[in-house]
MINU-765224 format. One record per residue (C-alpha): residue number from 1; residue in one letter; chain; x, y, z. Coordinates in steps of 0.05 Angstrom, whole numbers, padded with zeros to 5 digits. Each point is the difference from the previous one (the first is absolute). Layout:
- NUM,a,A,X,Y,Z
...
This chain:
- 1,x,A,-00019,-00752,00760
- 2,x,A,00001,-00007,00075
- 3,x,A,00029,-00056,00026
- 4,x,A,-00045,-00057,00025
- 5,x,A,-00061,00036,-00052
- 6,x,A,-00023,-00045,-00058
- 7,x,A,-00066,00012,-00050
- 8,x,A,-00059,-00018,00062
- 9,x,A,-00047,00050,-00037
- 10,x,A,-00041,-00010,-00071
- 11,x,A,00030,00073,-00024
- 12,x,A,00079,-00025,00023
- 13,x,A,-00026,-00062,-00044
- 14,x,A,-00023,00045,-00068
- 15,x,A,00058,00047,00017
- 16,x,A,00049,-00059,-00013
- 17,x,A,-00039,-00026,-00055
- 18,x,A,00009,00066,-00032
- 19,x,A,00072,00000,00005
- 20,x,A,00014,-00072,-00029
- 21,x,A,-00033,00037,-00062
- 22,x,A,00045,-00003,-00064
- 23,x,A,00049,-00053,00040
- 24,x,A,-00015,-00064,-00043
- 25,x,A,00049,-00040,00039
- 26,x,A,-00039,00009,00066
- 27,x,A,-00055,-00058,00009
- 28,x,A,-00067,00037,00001
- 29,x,A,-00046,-00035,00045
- 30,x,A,-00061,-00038,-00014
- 31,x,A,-00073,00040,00001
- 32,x,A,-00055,-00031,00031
- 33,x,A,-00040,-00022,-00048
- 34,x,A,-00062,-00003,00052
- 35,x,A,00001,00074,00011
- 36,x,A,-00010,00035,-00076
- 37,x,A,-00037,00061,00035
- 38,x,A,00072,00025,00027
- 39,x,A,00024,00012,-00072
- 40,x,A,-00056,00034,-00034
- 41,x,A,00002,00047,00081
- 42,x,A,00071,00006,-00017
- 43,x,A,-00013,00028,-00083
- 44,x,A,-00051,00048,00027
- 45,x,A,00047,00029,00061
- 46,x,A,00053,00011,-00050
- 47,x,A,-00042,00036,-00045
- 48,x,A,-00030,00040,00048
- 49,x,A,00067,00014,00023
- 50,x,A,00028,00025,-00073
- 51,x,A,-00059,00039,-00013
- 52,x,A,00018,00035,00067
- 53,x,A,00071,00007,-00015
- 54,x,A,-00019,00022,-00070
- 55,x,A,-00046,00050,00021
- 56,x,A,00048,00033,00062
- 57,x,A,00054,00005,-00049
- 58,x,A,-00041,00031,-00051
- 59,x,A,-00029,00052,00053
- 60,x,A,00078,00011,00020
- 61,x,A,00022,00006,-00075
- 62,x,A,-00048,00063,-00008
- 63,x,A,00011,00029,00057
- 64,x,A,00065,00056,00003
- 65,x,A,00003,00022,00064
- 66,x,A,00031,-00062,00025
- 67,x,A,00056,00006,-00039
- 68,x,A,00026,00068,00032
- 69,x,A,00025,00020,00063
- 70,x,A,-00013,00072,00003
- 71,x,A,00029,00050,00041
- 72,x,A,-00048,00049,00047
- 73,x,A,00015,00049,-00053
- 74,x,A,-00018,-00043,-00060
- 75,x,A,00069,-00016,-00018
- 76,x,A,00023,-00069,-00022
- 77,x,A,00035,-00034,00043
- 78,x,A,-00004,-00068,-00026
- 79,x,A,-00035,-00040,-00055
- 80,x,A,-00013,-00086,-00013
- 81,x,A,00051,-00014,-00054
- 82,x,A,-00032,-00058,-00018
- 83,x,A,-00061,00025,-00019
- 84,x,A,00049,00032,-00055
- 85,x,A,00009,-00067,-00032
- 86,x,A,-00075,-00010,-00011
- 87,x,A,-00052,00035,-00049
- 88,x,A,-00020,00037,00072
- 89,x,A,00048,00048,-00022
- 90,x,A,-00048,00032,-00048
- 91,x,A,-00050,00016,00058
- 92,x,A,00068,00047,00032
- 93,x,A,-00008,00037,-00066
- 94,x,A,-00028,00064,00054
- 95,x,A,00068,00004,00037
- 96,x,A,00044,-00017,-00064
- 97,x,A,00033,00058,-00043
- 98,x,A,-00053,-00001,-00052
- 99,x,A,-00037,00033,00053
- 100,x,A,00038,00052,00014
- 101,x,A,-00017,00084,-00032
- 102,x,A,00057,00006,-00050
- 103,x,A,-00025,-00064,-00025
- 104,x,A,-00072,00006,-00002
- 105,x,A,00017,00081,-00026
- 106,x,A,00028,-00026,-00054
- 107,x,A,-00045,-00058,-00022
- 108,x,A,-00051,00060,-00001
- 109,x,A,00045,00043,-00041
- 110,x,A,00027,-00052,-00056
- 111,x,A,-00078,-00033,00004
- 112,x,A,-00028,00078,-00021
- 113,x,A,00058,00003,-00053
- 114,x,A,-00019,-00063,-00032
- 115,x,A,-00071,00006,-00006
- 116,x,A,00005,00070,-00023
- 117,x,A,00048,-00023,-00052
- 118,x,A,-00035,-00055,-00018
- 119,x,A,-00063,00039,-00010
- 120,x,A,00039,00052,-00048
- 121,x,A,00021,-00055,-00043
- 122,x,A,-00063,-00038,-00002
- 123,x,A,-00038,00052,-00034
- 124,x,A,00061,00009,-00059
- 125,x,A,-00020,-00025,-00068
- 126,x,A,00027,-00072,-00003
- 127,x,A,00031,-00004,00066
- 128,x,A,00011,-00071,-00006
- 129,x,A,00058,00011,-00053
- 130,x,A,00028,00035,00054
- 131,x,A,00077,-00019,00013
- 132,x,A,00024,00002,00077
- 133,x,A,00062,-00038,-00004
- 134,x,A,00043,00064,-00013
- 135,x,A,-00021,00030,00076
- 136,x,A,00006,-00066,00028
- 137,x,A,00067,-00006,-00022
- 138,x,A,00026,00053,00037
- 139,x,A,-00043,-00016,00060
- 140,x,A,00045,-00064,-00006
- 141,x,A,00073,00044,-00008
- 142,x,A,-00022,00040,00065
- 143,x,A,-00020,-00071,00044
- 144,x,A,00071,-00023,-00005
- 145,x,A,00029,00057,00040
- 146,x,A,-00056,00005,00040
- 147,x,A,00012,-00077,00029
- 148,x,A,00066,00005,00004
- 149,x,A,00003,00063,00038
- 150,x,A,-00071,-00020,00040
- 151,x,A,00038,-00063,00024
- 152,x,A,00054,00030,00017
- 153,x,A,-00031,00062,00046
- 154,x,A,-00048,-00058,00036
- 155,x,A,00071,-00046,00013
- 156,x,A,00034,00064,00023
- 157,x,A,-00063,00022,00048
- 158,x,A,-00005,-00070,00029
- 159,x,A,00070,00005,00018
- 160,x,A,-00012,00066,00034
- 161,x,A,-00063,-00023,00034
- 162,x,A,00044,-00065,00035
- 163,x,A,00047,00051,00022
- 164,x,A,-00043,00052,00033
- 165,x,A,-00049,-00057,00042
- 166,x,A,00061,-00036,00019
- 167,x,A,00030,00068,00020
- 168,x,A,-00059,00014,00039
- 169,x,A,-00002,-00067,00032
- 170,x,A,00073,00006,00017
- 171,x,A,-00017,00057,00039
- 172,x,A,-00056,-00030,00040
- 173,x,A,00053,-00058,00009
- 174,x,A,00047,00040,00031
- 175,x,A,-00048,00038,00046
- 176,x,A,-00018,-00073,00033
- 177,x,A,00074,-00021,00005
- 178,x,A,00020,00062,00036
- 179,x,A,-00059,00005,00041
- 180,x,A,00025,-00072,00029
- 181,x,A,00061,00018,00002
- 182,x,A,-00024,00055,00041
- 183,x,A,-00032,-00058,00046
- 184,x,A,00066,-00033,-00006
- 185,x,A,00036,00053,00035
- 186,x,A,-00053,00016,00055
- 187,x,A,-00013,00073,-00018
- 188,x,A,-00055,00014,00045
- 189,x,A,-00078,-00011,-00015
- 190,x,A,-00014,00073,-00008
- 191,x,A,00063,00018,-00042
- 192,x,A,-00015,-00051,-00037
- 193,x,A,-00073,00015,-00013
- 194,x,A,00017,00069,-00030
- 195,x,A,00052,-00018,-00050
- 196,x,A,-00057,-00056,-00021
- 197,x,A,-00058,00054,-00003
- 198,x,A,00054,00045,-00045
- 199,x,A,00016,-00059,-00039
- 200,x,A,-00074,-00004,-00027
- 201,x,A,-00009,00060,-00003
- 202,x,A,00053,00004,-00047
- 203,x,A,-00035,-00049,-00047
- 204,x,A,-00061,00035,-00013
- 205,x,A,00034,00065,-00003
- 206,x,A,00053,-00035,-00060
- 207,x,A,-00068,-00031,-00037
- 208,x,A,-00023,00068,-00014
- 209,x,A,00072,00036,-00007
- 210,x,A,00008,-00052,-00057
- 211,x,A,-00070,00002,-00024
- 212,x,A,00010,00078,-00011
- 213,x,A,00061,-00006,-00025
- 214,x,A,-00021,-00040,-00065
- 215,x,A,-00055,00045,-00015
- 216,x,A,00011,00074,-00024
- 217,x,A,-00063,00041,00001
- 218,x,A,-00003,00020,00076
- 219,x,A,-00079,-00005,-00008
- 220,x,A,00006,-00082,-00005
- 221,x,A,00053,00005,00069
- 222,x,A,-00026,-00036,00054
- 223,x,A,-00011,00053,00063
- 224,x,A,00065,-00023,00040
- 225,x,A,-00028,00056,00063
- 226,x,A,-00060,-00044,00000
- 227,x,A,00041,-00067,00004
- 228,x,A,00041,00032,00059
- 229,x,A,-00053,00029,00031
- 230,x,A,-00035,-00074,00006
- 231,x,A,00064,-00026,00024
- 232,x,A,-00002,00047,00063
- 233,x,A,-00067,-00012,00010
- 234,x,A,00018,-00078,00005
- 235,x,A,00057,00013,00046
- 236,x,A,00061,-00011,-00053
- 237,x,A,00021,00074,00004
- 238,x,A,-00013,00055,00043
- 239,x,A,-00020,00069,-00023
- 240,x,A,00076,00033,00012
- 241,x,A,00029,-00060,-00038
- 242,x,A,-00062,00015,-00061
- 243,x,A,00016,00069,00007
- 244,x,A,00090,-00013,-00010
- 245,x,A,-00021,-00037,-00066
- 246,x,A,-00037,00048,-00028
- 247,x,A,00066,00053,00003
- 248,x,A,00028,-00049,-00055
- 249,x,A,00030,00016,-00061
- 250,x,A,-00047,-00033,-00050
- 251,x,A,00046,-00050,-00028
- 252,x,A,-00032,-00068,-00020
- 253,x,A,00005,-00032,00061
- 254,x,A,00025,00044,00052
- 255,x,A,-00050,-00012,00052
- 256,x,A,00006,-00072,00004
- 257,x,A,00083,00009,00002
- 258,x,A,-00013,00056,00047
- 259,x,A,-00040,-00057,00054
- 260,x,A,00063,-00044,-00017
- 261,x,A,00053,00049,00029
- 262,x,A,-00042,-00007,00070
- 263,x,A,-00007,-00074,-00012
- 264,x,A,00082,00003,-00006
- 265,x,A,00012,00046,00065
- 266,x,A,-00041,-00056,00036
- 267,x,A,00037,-00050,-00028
- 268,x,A,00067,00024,00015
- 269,x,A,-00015,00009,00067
- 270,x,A,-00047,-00054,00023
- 271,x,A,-00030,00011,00073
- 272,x,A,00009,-00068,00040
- 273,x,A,-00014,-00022,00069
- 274,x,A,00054,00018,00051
- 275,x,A,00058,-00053,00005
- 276,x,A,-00019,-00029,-00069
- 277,x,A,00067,00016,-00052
- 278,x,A,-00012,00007,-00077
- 279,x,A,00057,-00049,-00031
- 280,x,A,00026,00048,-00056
- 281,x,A,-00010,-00046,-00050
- 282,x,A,-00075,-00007,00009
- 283,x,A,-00004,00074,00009
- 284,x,A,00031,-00002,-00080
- 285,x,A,-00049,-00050,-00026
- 286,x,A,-00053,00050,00025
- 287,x,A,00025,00056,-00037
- 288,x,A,00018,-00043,-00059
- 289,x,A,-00077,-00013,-00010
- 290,x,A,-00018,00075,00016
- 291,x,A,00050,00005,-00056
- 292,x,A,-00034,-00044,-00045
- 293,x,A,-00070,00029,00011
- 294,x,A,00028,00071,-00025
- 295,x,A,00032,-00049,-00063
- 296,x,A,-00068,-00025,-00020
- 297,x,A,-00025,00069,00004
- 298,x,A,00045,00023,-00044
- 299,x,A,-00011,-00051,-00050
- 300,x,A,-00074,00014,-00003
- 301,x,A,00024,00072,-00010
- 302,x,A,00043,-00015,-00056
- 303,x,A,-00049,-00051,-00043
- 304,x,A,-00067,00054,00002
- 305,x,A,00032,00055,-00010
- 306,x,A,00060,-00023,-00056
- 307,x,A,-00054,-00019,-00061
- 308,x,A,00004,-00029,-00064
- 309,x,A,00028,00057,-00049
- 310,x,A,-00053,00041,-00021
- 311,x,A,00012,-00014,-00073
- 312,x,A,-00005,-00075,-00008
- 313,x,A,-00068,-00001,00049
- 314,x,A,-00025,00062,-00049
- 315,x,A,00016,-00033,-00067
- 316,x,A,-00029,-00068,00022
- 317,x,A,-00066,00033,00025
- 318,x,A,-00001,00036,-00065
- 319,x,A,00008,-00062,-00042
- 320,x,A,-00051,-00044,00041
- 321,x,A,-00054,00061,-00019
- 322,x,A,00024,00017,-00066
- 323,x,A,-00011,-00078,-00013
- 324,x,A,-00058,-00004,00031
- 325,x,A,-00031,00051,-00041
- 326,x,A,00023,-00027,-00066
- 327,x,A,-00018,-00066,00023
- 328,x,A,-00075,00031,00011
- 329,x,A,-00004,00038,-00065
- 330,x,A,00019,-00069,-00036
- 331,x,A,-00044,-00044,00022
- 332,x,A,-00058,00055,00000
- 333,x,A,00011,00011,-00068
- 334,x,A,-00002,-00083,-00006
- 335,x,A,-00058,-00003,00030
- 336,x,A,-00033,00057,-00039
- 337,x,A,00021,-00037,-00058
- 338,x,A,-00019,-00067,00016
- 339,x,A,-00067,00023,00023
- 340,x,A,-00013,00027,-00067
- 341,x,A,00019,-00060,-00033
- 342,x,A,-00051,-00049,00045
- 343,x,A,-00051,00056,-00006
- 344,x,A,00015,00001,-00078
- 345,x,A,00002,-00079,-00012
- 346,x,A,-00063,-00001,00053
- 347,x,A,-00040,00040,-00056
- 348,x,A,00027,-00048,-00056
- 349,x,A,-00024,-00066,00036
- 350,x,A,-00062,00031,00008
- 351,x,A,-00013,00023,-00068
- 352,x,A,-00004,00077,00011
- 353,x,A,00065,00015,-00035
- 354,x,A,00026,-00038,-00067
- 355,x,A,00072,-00037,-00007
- 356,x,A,00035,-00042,-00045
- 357,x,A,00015,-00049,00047
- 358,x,A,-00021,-00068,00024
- 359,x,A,-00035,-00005,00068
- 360,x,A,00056,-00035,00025
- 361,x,A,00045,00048,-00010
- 362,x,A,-00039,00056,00023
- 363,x,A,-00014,-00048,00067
- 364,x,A,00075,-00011,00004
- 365,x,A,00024,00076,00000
- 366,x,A,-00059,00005,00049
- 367,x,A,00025,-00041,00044
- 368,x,A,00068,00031,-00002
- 369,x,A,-00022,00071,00013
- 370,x,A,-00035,-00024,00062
- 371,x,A,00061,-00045,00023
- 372,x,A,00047,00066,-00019
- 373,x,A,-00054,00040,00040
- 374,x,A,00011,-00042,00072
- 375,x,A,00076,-00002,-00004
- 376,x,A,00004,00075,-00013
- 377,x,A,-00047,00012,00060
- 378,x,A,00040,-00051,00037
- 379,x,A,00065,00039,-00015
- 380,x,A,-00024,00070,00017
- 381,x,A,-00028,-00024,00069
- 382,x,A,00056,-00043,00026
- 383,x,A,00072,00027,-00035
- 384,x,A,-00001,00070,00025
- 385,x,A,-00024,-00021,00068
- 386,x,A,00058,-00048,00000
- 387,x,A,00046,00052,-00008
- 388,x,A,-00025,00055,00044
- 389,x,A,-00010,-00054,00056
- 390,x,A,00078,-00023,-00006
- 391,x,A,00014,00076,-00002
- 392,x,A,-00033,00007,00065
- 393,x,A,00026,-00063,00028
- 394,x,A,00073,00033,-00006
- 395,x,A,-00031,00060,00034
- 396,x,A,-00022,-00038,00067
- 397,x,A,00064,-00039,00000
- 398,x,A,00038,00073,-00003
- 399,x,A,-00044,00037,00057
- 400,x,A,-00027,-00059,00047
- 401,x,A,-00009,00049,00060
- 402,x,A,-00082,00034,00003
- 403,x,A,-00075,-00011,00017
- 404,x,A,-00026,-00045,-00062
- 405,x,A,00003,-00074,00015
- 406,x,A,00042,-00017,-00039
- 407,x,A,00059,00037,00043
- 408,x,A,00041,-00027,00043
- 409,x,A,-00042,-00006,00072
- 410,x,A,00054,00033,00042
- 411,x,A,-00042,00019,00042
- 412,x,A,-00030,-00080,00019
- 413,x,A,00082,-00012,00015
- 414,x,A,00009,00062,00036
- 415,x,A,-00052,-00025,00045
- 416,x,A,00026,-00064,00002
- 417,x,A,00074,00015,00021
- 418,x,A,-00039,00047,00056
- 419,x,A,-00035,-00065,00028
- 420,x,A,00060,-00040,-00008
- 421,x,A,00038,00048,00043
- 422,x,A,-00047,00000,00048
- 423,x,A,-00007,-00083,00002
- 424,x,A,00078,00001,00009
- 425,x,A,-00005,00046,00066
- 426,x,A,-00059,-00049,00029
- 427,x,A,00034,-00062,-00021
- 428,x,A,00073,00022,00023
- 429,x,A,-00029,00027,00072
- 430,x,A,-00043,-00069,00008
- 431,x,A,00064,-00045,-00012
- 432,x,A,00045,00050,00042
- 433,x,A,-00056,-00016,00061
- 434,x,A,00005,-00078,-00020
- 435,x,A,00082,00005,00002
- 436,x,A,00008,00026,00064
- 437,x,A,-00059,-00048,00038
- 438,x,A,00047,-00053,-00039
- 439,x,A,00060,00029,00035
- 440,x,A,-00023,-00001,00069
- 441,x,A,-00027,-00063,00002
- 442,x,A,00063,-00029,-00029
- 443,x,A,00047,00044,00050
- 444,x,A,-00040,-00037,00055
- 445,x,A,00003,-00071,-00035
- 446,x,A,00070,00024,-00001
- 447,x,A,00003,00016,00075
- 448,x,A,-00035,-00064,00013
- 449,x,A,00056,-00037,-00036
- 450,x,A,00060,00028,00038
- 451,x,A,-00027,-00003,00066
- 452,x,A,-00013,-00077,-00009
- 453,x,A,00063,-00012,-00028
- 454,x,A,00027,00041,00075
- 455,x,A,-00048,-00054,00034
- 456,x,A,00027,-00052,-00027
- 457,x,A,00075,00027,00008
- 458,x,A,-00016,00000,00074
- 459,x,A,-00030,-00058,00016
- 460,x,A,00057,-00036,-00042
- 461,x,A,00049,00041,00047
């Protein structure tokens, strides 16, 4: 509170009121008995007021797209956690894993292979005596390597997935800090402008080098001629400098390494106004972080193209589908058999068929088909999802780089370092003006200063 304020209005006086709430040792003040309108006014604004809150936060609890920041190419960029913590996290069922095709292809598949198995078994003779504990148990031998090694593939590709965004963000890093140290050591504006220009370049050129690079049909590659051809269009490259990459090699990578050797020739040799001397150890610290960008590079390099061995990713997606279509024939030949029970015991409740049994006991095996009937659907529609949806989990973690949105939205901090860079050059040139209007006027406060001090020398003389 300001000082000098105090509570003049009637909302600073409910306001404080409000806040002496659930502090017994306060004194609460007397009402006025003579006013007993102001209390029931005061019931019905706070109702109002709850029904409005209730009614704005139900609206906001059904709506999704205010819990997503999306990228202009539909890629995540952010998300509320907190609506994670609420039962608002069964409306992002769309965006969740469950969602995805390998695990909506293979509710489909193990949903067909239980209904057609539990259609073969309920026409059988007596399919109720039918025993399903022997499959189940080896459903149950196969689930214990299948969690063990499942948990272990999703630990390994989280670690993987850290390591290539923080790789990638290290290399953004070190693009700012040796574009200001560029600014530090007054290479000129137009020297200065290219090496940026190539330095962005180079990032959308390395998205789709390491995009390609993960992916081995050539018919899924993103067109990299296209990409470059955009970039001269936009003024990044020019058509001689498009035309030099293209005589690459057609290792992974090689173009974007390829724009870092000119980045380094610049770098070396920095262009700076005439009388202005590059200390030699800020000329180092330049290189250094030229260095480092090449050293992120290489990392990416290393993590999407070095995979998981072939054989342990191959046996555990061999396991997860084997299981899954156990899993499926099981319970469809549970359900078969169930359903012939309740359709059996249906008939013998109402009197079409004869049994030896009370009604009780015919209503009690009833029930229990039906009951065994709802956890086997259960089971068929949520285990093998489960599986298949961790399976795929690992598989975004492994290869974050592409177009789904899901991916990492390189290009969103691409675009972002290039505005950055930019910003630096505005705000760097706007101080620089400010500095040396500062510096004149305090050379003449300066001047002022001496040649009082000589006044006052000479008139002491």
């Amino acid at each position: 509170m300001q000082p000098g304020s105090s509570f003049n209005t009637e909302d600073d006086h409910e306001q404080a009121t409000s806040l002496e709430e659930g502090l017994p040792l306060l004194p609460k003040e007397e009402e006025d008995k003579e006013a007993p309108s102001k209390g029931s006014v005061a019931m019905r604004d706070a109702a109002k007021t709850a029904a409005t809150s209730a009614m704005q936060y139900g609206k906001s609890a059904a709506s999704v797209d205010s819990l997503f920041g999306i990228s202009h190419n539909n890629k995540l960029l952010c998300y509320d956690q907190n609506s994670l913590l609420t039962a608002k996290s069964l409306l992002l069922i769309g965006r969740s894993a469950f969602a995805q095709k390998p695990v909506l292809y293979t509710l489909a598949y193990c949903t067909t292979l239980a209904f057609t198995a539990a259609a073969c078994v309920f026409f059988i003779p007596k399919a109720s005596k039918l025993d399903t504990q022997k499959f189940e148990r080896f459903g149950a031998f196969l689930k214990f390597f299948i969690i063990f090694m499942l948990g272990i593939y999703v630990s390994q590709g989280f670690k993987r997935w850290w390591f290539t965004v923080t790789s990638f963000e290290k290399f953004l890093i070190a693009i700012r800090q040796m574009v200001f140290m560029l600014h530090t050591i007054k290479v000129t504006p137009a020297s200065r402008k290219i090496i940026e220009t190539y330095c962005v370049a180079s990032g959308y050129i390395l998205n789709v080098e390491v995009r390609n690079a993960q992916i081995v049909e050539s018919k899924g590659h993103v067109d990299l001629e296209n990409v470059m051809a955009w970039l001269a269009r936009k003024g990044f490259l020019t058509q001689n400098e498009v035309d030099q990459l293209g005589t690459g090699l057609g290792s992974p990578l090689c173009r974007t390494r390829a724009i870092w050797s000119w980045i380094g020739e610049l770098i070396s040799h920095p262009v700076v106004p005439e009388g202005v001397a590059v200390l030699p150890p800020l000329l180092v610290r330049t290189i250094v972080l030229c260095q480092a960008c090449v050293s992120e590079i290489e990392h990416l390099k290393m993590n999407i193209t070095m995979q998981t061995p072939f054989m342990y990713s191959q046996l555990l997606a061999i396991l997860v589908h084997v299981n899954n279509t156990i899993l499926s024939i099981c319970c469809g030949m549970a359900l078969g058999s169930s359903m012939n029970e309740i359709h059996r015991r249906r008939e013998q409740l109402a009197g079409e068929r004869e049994h030896g049994h009370r009604v009780a006991v015919v209503t009690e095996e009833l029930y229990g088909a039906i009951q065994t009937t709802g956890l086997q659907l259960i089971i068929v529609l949520l285990t093998p999802m489960l599986y298949v949806a961790f399976l795929h989990i690992a598989h975004i973690l492994c290869y974050p780089f592409g177009d789904e949105s899901y991916h990492l939205p390189t290009e969103t901090l691409i675009a972002r370092l290039h505005s950055e860079l930019n910003s630096m050059s505005v705000n760097r040139k706007f101080f620089q003006e400010k500095h040396k209007e500062w510096q004149v006027s305090e050379q003449k406060k300066l001047k002022c200063h001496q040649e009082d001090e000589d006044d006052d020398a000479d008139g002491g003389g």
